[in-house]
C-alpha positions in Angstrom: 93.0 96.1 97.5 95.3 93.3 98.4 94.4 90.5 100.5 96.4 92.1 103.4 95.1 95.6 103.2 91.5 94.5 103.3 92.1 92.9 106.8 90.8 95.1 109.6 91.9 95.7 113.5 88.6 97.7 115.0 87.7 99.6 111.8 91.6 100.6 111.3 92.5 99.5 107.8 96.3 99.4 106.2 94.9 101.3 103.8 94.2 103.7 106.2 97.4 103.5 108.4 99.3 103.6 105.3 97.8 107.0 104.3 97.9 108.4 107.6 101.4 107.5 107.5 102.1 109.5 104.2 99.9 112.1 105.3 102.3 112.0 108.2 105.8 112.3 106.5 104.4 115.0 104.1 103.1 117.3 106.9 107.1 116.5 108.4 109.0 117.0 105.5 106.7 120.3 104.8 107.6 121.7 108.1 111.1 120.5 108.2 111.7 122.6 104.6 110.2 125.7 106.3 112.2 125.3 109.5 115.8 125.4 107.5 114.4 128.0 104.8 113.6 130.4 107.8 117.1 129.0 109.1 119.3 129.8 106.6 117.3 133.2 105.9 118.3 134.3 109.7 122.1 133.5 109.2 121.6 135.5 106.1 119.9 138.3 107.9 122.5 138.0 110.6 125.6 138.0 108.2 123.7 141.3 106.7 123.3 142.8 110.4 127.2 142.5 111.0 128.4 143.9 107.5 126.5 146.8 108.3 127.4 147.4 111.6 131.4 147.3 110.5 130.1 149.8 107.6 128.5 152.2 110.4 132.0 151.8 112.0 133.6 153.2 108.9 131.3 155.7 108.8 132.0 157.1 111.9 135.2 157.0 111.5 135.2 159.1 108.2 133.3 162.0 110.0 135.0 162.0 113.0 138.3 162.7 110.1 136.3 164.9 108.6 135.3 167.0 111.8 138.9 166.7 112.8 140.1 168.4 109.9 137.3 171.1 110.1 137.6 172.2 113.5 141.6 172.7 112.7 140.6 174.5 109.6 140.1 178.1 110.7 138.9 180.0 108.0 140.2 184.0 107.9 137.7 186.3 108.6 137.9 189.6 106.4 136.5 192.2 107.2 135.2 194.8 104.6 134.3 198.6 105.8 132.0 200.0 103.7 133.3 203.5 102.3 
């Protein structure tokens, strides 16, 4: 220890205030990574959300085409008598 971090104020060291200021940045920097991971993965979930919606959109579209075309479909009944 240098001169300077041996001195004390009530018990308080620099060696201690310099750790608990590490300590301090590490916890921050720690938290700070999390917050902008979870960040980016709910503007990836979002972007996600909205390609599927305009998916269920063409979706619906196609079968509402598709029922279109099969209600104007009428399919001719035969009839067979038996003999």
């Amino acid at each position: 220890m240098t001169a300077i971090e041996s001195r004390e104020i009530r018990g308080i060291t620099l060696k201690v205030l310099y750790l608990l200021v590490a300590f301090s940045i590490t916890a921050t920097a720690g938290i700070m990574t999390s917050y902008f991971s979870l960040k980016n993965d709910n503007q990836q979930l979002s972007t996600q959300i909205e390609i599927l919606k305009i998916q269920i959109r063409q979706l619906d579209r196609r079968l509402d085409n598709i029922e279109i075309h099969h209600a104007s479909f009428t399919p001719q009944v035969v009839n067979v008598k038996e003999q």
